[in-house]
N, C-alpha and C positions, 0 to 999 in steps of 0.2 A: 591625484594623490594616491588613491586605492590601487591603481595598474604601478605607481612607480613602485608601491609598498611591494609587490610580488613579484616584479624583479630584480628587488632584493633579495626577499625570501627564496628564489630558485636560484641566483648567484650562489647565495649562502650553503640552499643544499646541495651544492655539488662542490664546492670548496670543502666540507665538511665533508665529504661520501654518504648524503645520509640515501640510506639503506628504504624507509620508508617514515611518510609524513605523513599527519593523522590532523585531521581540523574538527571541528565540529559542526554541523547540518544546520545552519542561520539562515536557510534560504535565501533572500537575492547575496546575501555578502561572503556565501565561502564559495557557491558556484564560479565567479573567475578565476579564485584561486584554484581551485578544483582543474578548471581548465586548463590555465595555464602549465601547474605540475605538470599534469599528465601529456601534454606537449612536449615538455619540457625531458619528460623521459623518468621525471622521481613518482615513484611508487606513491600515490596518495589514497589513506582510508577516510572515510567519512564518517564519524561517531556521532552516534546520538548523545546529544549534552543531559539528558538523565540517565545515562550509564557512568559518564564521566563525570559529573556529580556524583553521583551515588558510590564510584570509585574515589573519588577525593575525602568524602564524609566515612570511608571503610579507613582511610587513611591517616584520622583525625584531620583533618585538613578544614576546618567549619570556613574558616572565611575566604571571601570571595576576593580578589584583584585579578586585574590582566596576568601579571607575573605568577599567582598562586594557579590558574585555572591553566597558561602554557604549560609549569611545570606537573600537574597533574597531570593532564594529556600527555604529554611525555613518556610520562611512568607509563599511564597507560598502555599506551603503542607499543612500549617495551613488553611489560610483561603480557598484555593479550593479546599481540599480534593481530589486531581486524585487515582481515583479507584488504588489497586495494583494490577500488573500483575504477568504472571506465565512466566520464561525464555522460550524461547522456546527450543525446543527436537534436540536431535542432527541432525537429519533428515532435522529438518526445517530451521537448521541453514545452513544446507548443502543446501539445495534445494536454500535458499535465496542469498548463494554464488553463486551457478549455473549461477541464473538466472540472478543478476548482472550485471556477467563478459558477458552472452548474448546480455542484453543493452547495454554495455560501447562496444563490438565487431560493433553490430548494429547501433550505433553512428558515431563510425570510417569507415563500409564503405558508408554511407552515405556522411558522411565528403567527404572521399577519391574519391567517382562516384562524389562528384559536383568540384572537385581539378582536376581532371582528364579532364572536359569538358573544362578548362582555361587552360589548359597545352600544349604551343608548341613545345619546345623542344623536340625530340624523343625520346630520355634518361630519363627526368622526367617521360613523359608519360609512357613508356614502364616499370617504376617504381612501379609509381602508381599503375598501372592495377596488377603488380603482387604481391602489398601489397591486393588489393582488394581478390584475388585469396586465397592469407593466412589467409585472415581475414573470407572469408567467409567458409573455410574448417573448422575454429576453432570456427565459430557459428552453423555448421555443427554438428561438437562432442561435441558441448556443450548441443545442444540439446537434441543428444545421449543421452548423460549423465543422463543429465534431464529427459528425460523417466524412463532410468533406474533404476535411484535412486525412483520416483515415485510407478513403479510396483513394485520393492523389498518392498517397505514398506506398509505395508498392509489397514492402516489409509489412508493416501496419495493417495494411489489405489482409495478408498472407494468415495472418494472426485470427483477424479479426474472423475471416472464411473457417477458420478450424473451432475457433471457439464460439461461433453460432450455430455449427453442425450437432457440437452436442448438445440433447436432449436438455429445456429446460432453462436453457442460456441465450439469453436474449439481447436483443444489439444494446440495450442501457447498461447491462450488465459485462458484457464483451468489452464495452468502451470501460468501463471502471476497471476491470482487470488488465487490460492495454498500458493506460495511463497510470494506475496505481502499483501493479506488481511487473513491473518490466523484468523482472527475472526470470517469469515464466520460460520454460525450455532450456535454462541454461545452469539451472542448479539441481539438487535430485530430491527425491519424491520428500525426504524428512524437514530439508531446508523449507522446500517451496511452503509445506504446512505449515511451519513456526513462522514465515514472513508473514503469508495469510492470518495469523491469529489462532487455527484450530489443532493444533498440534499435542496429544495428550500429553498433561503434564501431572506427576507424581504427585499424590501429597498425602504422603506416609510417617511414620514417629514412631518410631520404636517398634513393638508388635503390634501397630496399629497399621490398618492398612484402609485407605483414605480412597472416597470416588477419584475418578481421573479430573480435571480440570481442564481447562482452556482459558490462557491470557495473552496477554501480549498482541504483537501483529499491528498486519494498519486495518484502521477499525471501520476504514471504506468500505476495502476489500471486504470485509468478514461480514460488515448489511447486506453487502450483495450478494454473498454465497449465500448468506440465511434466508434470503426471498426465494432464493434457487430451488433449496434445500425445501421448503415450506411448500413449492409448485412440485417439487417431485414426491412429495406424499402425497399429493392431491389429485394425480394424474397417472394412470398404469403403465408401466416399467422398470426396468432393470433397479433403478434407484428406489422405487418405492415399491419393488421387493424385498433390498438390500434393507429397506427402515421396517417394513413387515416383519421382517427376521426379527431384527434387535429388538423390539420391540416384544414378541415371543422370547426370546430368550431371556427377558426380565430388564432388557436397559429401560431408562425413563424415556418419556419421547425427548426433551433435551440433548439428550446424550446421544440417542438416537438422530438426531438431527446436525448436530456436530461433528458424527461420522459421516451422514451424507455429504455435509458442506466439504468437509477433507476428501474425501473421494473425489467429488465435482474439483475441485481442485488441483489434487495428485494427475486426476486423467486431462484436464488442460492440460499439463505440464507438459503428460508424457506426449501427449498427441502434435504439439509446437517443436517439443524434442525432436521429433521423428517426421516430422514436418506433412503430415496427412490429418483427413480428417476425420471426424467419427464415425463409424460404422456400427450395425446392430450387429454383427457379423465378426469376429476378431481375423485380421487376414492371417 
């Protein structure tokens, strides 16, 4: 029913000339569409449904139906024009399953070590403890996995060799950035930080002049670079010079750390850009 529904929808858009088509990010349910379009040859964006929300509520638009949320999306795609994307490759779709089901395993024994500290009963506890034990054999082979799949693919490979060279980045973290920011190398130094999360953001009012902030981004990405960030004050180089500074210069360590994370960041970028790996040395 779903596959017949979107060759409808790509007949449509080309009977129509449409110019580009914009869905919103439902994970398993727009990805076919997703692929099909861009098969198909029609320009398709992919929107976050709290932009598009929050674009319909700017528009009085309060209530919700199929019919009210296509035509807000409409408006949308008209007046923002979001760039279109490319589906991603099977590989990546794989790797991003991976890595996933790693967080959601990661979450639960956390969950379960702080359930396990409140637990009196001998029988819960002796429960707990060997849900911990399952869970953490199966972030075990997830991991596996994870490598795995990495090294067979040669792209992935290529990545992942650039971004363990630099100082501080380690194969858990390598693999989150793989999986979570596939745009590394392909967009520029200001993008890659606002996808990350660290990107200074204004918050200013009149003649008041406000700290810089940081919001937004995938909030994977942005734990991984703050462990990053956290091992490069802790250990001598380039990076915890760069927070030695700021840190003299009067930022808090917060903010000082925010800039590391954006740096460790920007120089992934550029280094996958330019397809080499890190050097102490600038060639």
């Amino acid at each position: 029913m779903m596959r017949r529904g979107v060759k409808t929808l790509i007949r449509q858009c080309h009977e129509q000339g449409v110019a580009l088509a914009a869905l919103e990010a439902t994970n398993k349910y727009h990805r076919l569409a997703h692929e099909r379009l861009h098969q198909a040859g029609v320009p398709t964006a992919v929107v976050n449904p709290f932009r598009s929300r929050q674009f319909a509520d700017s528009m009085g638009r309060l209530a919700k139906t199929d019919g009210i949320d296509a035509a807000m999306l409409a408006s949308f795609a008209e007046r923002m024009r979001p760039d279109p994307s490319t589906p991603p490759s099977e590989q990546d779709k794989a790797l991003r399953e991976l890595h996933t089901a790693r967080r959601q395993v990661l979450a639960e024994v956390c969950d379960l070590k702080r359930q396990v500290q409140t637990a009196h009963h001998p029988l819960v506890a002796r429960q707990i403890r060997a849900r911990i034990k399952m869970a953490e054999r199966h972030k075990a082979a997830l991991e596996r996995e994870i490598q795995a799949l990495i090294k067979a693919t040669p792209a992935l490979k290529r990545k992942y060799d650039i971004l363990i060279s630099i100082p501080n980045i380690g194969p858990v973290t390598a693999a989150v950035l793989i999986a979570d920011l596939t745009e590394l190398g392909r967009v520029n130094c200001k993008q890659i930080a606002a996808l990350a999360g660290v990107a200074p953001m204004s918050w200013d009012s009149g003649s008041k002049q406000g700290n810089r902030i940081i919001r937004g981004g995938r909030k994977g990405v942005r734990n991984a670079l703050y462990m990053c960030a956290v091992s490069c004050t802790s250990r001598p180089g380039a990076m915890h010079g760069f927070y030695k500074n700021l840190i003299k210069r009067g930022k808090r360590p917060k903010t000082a750390l925010a800039a590391v994370m954006r740096k460790l960041v920007i120089l992934a970028n550029i280094l996958i850009a330019e397809n080499r790996l890190w050097q102490p040395v600038l060639p």
